[in-house]
C-alpha positions, 0 to 999 in steps of 0.5 A: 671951690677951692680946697685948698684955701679952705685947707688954709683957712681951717689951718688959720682958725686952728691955730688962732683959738690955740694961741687965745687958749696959750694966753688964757692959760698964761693969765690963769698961771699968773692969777693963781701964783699971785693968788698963791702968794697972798694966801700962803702969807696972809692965809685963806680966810682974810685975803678976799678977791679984791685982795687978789684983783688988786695985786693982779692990777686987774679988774674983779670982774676980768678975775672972774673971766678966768676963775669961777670963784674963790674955792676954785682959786684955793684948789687950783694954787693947792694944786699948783703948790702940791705938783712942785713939791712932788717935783722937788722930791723926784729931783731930790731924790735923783739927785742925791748921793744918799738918803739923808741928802736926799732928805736934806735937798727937799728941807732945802727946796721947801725952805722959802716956800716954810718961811712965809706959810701962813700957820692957819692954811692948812687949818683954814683949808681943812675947815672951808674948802672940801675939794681942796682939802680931799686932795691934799689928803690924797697927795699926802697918801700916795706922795709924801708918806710914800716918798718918805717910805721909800727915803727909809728903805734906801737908807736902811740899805745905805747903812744910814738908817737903822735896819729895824724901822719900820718904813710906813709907821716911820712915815706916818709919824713924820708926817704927823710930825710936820702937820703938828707944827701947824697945829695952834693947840700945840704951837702957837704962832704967837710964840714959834717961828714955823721955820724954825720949829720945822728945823728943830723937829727935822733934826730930832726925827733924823738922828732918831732913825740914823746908824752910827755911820749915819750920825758922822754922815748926817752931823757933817751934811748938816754943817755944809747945809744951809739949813743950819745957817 
């Protein structure tokens, strides 16, 4: 027997289940930013897995080779969605000259992604999908709220923001700030544009936190920003 085309032949089954394994998840990726894209603008509840087959130009049935069901298309696009915006705030946050730069850059990153989100998503998300939902709680904990702690001690030893905040009670209230504009009870849909009123409520938070260097630093960031635009 010949070792060595055994060698090759092992060699050769390798590396085709590794190139099958490449474009299942090449398809799976497609499938959920597709996905993705119709449950942020029409929201979770009324888009359905037809919905998702047909802009896919896949059959339902070749969907489900790829996903299990609904559920975990919605966990796997919060996912997908969670993972690029802790990127966009690493970036952000090494790219930046300060912090109020660093803060406008993430506003920036998440402009797109504000104007076609869905006002029920996260209502929707709350209501019927657990596994999901408990994730984003977790990525609120240890990313966001610890990202904006972390925004408030650098500008505090900039000189932007005032010595006299306090970090995690700032970021908390930021955070429940953000979550209140998705929140019909409070803004209607019907009646605000959630890029807009985010922008607002933005600006109202940040000049709440600025020293007087920070105000002339913020107001003149803000007039170069697309943001104001």
């Amino acid at each position: 027997m010949d070792i060595s085309n055994l060698d090759n032949k092992s060699n050769n089954e390798e590396q085709a289940q590794e190139k099958e394994l490449q474009e299942f998840e090449t398809v799976k990726k497609t499938i959920v930013e597709g996905a993705q894209e119709l449950f942020w603008m029409y929201g979770l509840r009324s888009v359905t897995m037809d919905d998702i087959a047909s802009k896919l130009a896949m059959s339902k049935k070749t969907l489900y080779q790829y996903i299990q069901d609904k559920a975990e298309l919605v966990y796997l696009c919060a996912e997908h969605q969670l993972e690029n915006e802790h990127c966009n705030m690493e970036e952000a946050s090494e790219k930046a000259e300060h912090a109020i730069d660093e803060v406008l850059k993430i506003m920036e990153y998440n402009r797109q992604f504000f104007l076609n989100f869905h006002p029920s998503l996260l209502l929707d998300l709350q209501r019927s999908y657990p596994k999901a939902w408990k994730m984003f709680l977790r990525h609120k904990e240890e990313k966001i709220i610890k990202g904006i702690q972390e925004n408030m001690q650098r500008g505090v030893a900039e000189g932007l923001y005032r010595a006299d905040i306090d970090p995690e009670v700032i970021a908390r209230m930021r955070m429940a700030q953000v979550e209140s504009i998705f929140n019909p009870q409070i803004f209607s849909p019907k009646t605000y544009i959630i890029s807009e009123l985010k922008f607002q409520i933005f600006k109202h938070f940040l000049y709440g936190l600025v020293t007087i260097k920070g105000h002339k630093t913020l107001t003149e960031a803000l007039q170069n920003s697309e943001l104001s635009n």
